[in-house]
FINU-585692 format. One line per 4 residues: number of its first residue (from 1); their letters; for each residue x, z, y of C-alpha. Coordinates in pm, 1 decimal. Example, Ala and Ser with C-alpha at 12.3 -4.5 7.8 and 13.67 -1.06 7.14 Angstrom:
REM residues 2
1) as) 1230.0/780.0/-450.0  1367.0/714.0/-106.0
END
This chain:
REM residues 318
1) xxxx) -7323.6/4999.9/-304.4  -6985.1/5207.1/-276.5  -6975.3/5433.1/44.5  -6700.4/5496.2/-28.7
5) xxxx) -5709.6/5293.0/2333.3  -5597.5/5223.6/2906.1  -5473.1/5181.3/2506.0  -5442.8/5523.8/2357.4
9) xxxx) -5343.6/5596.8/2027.4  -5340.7/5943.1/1863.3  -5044.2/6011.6/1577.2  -5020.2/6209.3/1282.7
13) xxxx) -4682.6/6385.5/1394.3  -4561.1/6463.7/1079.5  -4643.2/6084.7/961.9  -4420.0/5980.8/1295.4
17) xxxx) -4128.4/6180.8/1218.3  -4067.7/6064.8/833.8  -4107.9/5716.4/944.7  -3883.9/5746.0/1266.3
21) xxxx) -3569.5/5879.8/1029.4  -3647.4/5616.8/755.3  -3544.2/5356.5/1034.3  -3227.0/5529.1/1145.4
25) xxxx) -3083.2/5454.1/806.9  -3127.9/5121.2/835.9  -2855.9/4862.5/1036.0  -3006.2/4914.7/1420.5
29) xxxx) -2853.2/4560.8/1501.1  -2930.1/4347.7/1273.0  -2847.3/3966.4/1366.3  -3094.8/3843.8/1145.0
33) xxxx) -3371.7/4063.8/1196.3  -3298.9/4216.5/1595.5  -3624.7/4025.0/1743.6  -3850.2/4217.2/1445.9
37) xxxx) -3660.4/4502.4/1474.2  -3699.0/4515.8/1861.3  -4060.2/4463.1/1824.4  -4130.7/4753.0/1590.7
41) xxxx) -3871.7/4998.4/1748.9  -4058.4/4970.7/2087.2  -4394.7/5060.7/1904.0  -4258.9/5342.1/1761.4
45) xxxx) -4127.9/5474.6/2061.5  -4484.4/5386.2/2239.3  -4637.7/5605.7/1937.9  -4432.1/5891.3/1948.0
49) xxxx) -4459.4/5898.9/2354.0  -4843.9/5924.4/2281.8  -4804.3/6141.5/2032.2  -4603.6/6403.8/2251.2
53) xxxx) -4891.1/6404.9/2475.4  -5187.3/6374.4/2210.0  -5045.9/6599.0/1969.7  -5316.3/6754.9/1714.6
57) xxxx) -5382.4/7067.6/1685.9  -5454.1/7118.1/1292.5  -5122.7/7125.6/1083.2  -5063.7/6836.7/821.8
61) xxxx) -4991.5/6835.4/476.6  -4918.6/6641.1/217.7  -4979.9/6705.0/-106.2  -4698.6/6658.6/-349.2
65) xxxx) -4674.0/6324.6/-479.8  -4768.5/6302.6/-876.1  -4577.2/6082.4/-1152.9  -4786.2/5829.2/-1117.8
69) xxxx) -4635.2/5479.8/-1036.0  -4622.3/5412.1/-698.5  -4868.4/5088.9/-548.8  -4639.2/4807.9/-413.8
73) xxxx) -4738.7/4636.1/-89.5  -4913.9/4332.7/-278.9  -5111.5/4485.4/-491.9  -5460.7/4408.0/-526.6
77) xxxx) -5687.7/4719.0/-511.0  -5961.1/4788.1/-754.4  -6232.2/5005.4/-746.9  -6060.7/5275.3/-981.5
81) xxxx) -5743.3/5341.3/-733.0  -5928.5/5301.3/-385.2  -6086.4/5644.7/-430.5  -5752.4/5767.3/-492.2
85) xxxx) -5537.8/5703.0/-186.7  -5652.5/5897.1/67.9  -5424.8/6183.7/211.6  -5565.1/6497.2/224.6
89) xxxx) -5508.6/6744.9/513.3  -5532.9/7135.0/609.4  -5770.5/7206.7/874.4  -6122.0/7141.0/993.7
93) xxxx) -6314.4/6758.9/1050.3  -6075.8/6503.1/1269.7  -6264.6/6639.5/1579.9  -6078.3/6960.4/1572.0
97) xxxx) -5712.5/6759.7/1575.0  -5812.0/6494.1/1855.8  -5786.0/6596.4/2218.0  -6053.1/6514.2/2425.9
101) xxxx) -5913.4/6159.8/2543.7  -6158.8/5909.8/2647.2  -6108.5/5562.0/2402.6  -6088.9/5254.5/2563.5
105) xxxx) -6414.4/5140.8/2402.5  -6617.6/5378.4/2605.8  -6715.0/5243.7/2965.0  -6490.7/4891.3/2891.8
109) xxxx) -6569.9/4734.9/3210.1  -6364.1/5033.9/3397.3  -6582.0/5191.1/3679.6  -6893.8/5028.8/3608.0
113) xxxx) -7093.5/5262.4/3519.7  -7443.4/5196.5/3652.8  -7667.0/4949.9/3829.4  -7569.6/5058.4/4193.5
117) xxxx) -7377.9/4774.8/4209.9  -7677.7/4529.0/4172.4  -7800.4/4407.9/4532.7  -8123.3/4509.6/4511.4
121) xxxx) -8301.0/4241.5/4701.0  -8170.9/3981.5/4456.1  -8405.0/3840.7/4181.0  -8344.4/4005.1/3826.5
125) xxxx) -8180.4/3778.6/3593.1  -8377.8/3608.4/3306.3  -8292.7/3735.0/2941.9  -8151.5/3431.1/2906.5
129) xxxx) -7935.7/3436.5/3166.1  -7826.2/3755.5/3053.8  -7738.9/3625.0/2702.8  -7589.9/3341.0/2827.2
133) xxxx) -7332.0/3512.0/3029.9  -7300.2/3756.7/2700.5  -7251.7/3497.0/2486.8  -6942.9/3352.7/2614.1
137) xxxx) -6682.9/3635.1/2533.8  -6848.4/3683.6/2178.7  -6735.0/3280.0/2104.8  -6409.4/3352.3/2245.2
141) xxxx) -6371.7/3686.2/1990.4  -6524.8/3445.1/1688.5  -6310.9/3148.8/1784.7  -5988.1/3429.6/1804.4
145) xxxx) -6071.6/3570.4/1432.8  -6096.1/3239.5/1257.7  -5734.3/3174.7/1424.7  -5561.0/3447.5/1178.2
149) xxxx) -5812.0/3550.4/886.1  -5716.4/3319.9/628.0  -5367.0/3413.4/682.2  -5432.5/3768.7/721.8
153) xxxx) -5607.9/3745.7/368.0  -5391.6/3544.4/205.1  -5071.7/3714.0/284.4  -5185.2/4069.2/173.6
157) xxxx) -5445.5/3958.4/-154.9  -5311.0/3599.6/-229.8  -5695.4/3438.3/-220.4  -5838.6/3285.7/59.7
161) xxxx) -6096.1/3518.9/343.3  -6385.8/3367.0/198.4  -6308.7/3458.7/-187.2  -6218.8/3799.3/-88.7
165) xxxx) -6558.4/3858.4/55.5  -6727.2/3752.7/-237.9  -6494.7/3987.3/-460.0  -6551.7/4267.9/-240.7
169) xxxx) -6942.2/4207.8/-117.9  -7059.0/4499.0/-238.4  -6770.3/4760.6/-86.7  -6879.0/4921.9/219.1
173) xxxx) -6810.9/5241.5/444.8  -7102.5/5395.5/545.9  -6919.7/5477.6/875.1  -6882.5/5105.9/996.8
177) xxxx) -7236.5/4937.6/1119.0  -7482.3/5010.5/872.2  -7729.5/4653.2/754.2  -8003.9/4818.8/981.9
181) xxxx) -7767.1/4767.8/1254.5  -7672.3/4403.7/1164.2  -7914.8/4264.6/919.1  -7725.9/3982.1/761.7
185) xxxx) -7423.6/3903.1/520.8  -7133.7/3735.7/633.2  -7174.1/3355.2/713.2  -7538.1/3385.6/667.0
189) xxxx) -7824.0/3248.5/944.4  -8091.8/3495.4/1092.6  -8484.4/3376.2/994.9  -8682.5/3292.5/1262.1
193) xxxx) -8928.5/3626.8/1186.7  -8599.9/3847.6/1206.6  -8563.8/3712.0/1590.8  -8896.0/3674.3/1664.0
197) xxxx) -8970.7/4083.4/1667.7  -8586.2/4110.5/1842.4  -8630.8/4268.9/2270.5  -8321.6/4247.6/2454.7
201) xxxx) -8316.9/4544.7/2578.0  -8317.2/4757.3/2263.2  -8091.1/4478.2/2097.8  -7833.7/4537.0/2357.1
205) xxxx) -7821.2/4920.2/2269.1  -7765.3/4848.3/1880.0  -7522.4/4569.3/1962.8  -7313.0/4821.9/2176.0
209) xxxx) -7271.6/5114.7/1967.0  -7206.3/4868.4/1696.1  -6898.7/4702.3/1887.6  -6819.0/5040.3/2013.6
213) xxxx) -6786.5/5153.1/1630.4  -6541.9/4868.5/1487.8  -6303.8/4950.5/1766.5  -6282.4/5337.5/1617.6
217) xxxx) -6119.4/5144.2/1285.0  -5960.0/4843.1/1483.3  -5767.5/5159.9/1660.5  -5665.0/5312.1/1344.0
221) xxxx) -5556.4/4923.5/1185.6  -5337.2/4907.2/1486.2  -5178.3/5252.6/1495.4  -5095.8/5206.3/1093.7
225) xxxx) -5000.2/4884.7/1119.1  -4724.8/5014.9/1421.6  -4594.6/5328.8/1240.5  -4560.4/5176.3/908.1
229) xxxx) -4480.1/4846.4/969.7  -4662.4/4515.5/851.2  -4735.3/4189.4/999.3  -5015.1/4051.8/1202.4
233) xxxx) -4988.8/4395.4/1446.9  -4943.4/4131.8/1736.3  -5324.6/3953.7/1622.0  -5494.1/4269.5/1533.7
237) xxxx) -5383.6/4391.7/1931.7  -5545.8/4068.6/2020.5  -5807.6/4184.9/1847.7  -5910.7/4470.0/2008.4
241) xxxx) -5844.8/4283.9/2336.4  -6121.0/4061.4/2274.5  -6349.2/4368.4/2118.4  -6277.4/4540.8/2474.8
245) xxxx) -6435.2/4196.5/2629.4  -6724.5/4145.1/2411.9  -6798.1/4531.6/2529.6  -6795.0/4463.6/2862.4
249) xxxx) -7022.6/4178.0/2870.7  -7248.0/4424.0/2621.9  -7218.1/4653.1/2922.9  -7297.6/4403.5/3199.6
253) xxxx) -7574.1/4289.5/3006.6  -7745.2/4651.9/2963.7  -7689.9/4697.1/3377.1  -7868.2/4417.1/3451.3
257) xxxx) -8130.5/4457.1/3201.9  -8163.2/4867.3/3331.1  -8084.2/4949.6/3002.6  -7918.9/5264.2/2926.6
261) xxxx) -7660.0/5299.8/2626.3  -7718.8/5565.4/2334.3  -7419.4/5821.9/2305.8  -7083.9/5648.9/2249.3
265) xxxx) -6904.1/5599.9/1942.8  -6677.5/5865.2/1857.9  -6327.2/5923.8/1657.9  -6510.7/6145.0/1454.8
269) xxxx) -6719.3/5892.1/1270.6  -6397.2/5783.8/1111.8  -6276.2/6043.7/875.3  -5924.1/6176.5/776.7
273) xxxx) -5949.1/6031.6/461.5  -5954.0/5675.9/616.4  -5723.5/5706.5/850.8  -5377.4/5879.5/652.1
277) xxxx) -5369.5/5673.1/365.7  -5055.8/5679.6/175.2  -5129.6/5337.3/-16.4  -4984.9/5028.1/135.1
281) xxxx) -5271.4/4847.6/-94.9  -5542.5/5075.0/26.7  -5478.5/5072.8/435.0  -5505.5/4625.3/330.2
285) xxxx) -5854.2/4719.0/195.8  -5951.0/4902.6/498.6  -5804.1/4653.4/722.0  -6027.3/4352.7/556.6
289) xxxx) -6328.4/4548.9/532.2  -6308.0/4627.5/869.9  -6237.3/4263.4/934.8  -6533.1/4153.9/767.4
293) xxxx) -6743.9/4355.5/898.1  -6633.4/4250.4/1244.3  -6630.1/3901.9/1202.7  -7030.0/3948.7/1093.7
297) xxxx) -7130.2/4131.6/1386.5  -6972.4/3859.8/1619.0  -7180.4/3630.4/1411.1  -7497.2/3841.7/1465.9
301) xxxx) -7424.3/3894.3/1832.4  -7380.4/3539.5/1848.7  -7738.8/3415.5/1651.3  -7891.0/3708.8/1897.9
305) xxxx) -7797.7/3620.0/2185.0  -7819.8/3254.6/2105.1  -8200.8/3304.3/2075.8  -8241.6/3501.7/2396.8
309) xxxx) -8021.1/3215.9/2606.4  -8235.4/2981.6/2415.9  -8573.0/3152.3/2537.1  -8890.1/3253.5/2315.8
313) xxxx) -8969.9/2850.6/2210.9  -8589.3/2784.0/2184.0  -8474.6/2676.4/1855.2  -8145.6/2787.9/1691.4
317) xx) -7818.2/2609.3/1649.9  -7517.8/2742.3/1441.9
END
């Protein structure tokens, strides 16, 4: 196995700048291309407006570029370059160059924050009325992925989202949810033993920080995807929309079960190296992986909460 954001998003400044004078020299008002062109120019301005205020505080540097031939947009990674494309930078871990801004994925129902809000003469819920109310925004995420993947895949790799996973089954990150955290492989079905020993209550927890630690990348997909340009940005901001919903039924579900969330996912767990990339080819990788992984935890969350609405005797559907 290889180991190898309220919307805020955090630039590199340096990374801004190059890119913002790269699209002066281009035509502004382009007949053909004014609709794209309006569409990226407002993210860029959106980015370097957060940037201003979000600045980091370790300088960045690039190291000079080396004769090698450069990777074009379409092509397909391979184990030898990946480990190759990262950017490296001056300065401490990517806590020291983050202010202390709070992500979007922490507290993503807004000022819900504990169970004061419960009336406390009303019955508690049953677990599976918990995970049926759950359940509902993790279809809606599922149903929202399978809109774009196959397109997302084969525009950037040129084989379709299922043959990609099988290429790529055994690349990981250890950053994103580890298999103790979601015990299953894309497209596969949960045993009846692996639910069987499942409580709510400690599910929930796993389930949350899980969530919480896809959005870190899905933030980082977005903010690349803004500043150096590349299609789907629209779906993968849909994306995170739907992440942000799945949390807050997560959320919900913990209040109502009295369940208290471990620590929150944090920047930090992503590192430098995967967030500057300088490889067109190697930010795609990232992005599927990332994508993958997603689209398995909905599936998880789905089987798991499936079984809860369905009640200890219940029997599982797909």
């Amino acid at each position: 196995m290889i180991s190898s954001s309220e919307f805020v998003i955090v630039a590199q400044p340096i990374t801004v700048r190059r890119i913002v004078i790269a699209k002066r020299r281009q035509p502004l008002f382009s007949l053909k291309h004014i609709g794209q062109r309006a569409r990226t120019f407002s993210w860029i301005v959106f980015i370097i407006c957060c940037a201003t205020r979000n600045v980091m505080a370790a300088p960045v540097q690039r190291h000079k570029a080396n004769n090698s031939p450069t990777m074009f947009e379409d092509e397909l990674p391979t184990e030898a370059n990946v480990d190759n494309e990262h950017v490296h930078l001056e300065g401490g871990g990517t806590g020291d160059r983050f202010r202390d801004v709070r992500p979007k994925w922490v507290n993503p129902c807004g000022g819900i924050l504990d169970d004061s809000g419960i009336d406390p003469d009303a019955p508690p819920l049953e677990d599976s009325e918990i995970a049926a109310n759950a359940i509902l925004d993790v279809d809606i995420a599922l149903n929202q992925m399978e809109s774009f993947k196959n397109d997302f895949v084969r525009s950037l790799f040129r084989m379709d989202f299922d043959e990609m996973v099988r290429t790529w089954a055994h690349f990981h990150y250890d950053w994103l949810p580890a298999y103790e955290a979601v015990p299953k492989a894309i497209g596969a079905q949960l045993v009846p033993r692996q639910l069987q020993a499942l409580e709510l209550g400690a599910t929930l927890k796993k389930l949350y920080l899980a969530a919480q630690t896809i959005a870190v990348g899905l933030e980082q997909v977005i903010l690349d995807r803004a500043v150096y340009g590349g299609d789907f940005l629209e779906q993968f901001a849909a994306t995170e929309n739907k992440l942000a919903m799945v949390l807050c039924s997560l959320q919900m579900a913990m209040i109502e079960k009295h369940v208290e969330p471990d620590a929150d996912a944090v920047r930090q767990l992503m590192d430098n190296k995967y967030r500057d990339m300088r490889s067109a080819s190697g930010r795609n990788l990232r992005d599927f992986v990332i994508v993958r992984d997603y689209i398995n935890l909905l599936e998880y969350t789905h089987q798991v909460l499936q079984h809860f609405q369905n009640g200890p005797s219940g029997s599982q559907s797909s």
